[in-house]
C-alpha positions in Angstrom: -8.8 -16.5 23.0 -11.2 -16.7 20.6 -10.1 -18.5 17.5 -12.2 -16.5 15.0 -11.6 -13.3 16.2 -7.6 -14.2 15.8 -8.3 -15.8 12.2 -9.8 -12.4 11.4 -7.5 -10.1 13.0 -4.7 -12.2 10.9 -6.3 -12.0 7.9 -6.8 -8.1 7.9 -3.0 -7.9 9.0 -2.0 -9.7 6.2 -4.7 -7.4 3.4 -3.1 -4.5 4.9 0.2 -5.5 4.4 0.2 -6.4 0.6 -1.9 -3.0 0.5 1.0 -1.3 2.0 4.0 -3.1 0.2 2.1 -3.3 -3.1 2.1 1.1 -3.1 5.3 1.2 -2.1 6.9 -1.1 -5.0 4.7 1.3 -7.5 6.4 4.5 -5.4 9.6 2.9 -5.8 9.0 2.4 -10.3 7.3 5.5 -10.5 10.4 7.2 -9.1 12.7 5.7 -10.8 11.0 5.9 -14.3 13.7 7.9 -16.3 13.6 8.8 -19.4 17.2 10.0 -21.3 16.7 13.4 -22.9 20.4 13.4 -24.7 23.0 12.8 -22.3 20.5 14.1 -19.2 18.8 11.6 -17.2 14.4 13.3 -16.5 12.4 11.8 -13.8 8.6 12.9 -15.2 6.8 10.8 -12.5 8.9 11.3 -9.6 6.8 14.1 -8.1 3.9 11.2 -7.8 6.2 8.7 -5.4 5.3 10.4 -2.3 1.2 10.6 -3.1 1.2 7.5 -3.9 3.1 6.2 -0.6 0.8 7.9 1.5 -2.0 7.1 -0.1 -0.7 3.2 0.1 -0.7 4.1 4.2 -4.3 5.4 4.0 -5.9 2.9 2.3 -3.7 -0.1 4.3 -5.4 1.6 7.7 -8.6 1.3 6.1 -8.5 -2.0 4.9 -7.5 -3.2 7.6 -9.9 -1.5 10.1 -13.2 -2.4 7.3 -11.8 -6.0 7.1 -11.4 -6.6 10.8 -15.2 -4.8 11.6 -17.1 -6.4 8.9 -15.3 -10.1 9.3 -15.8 -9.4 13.6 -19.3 -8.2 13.3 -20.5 -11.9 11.8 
């Protein structure tokens, strides 16, 4: 196999992967954000945890598929 091609195709793994964990650690604060309104716990940027997890998806596809084209078509 060719060695390049594999360097690339782990390296666009890799991008993809921090892409894809990095959204879903800010999913994971912005739904447990709370603020304590009394005795009442509110979550005000729950709603936004799933946007931003599939979002996270998106844009890990993408980076890896622009990555792996552009570092492949040298």
């Amino acid at each position: 196999m060719n060695k390049p091609i594999l360097y690339t195709f782990i390296l666009s793994l890799i991008v993809s992967g921090v892409v894809l964990v990095g959204s879903y650690l800010i999913a994971n604060i912005l739904q447990n954000y709370v603020i304590y309104v009394g005795f009442y716990p509110v979550y005000p940027l729950a709603w936004l945890s799933p946007l931003v997890r599939m979002t996270g998806q998106i844009l890990a596809i993408l980076a890896f598929i622009l990555i792996f084209a552009v570092r492949a078509a040298r």
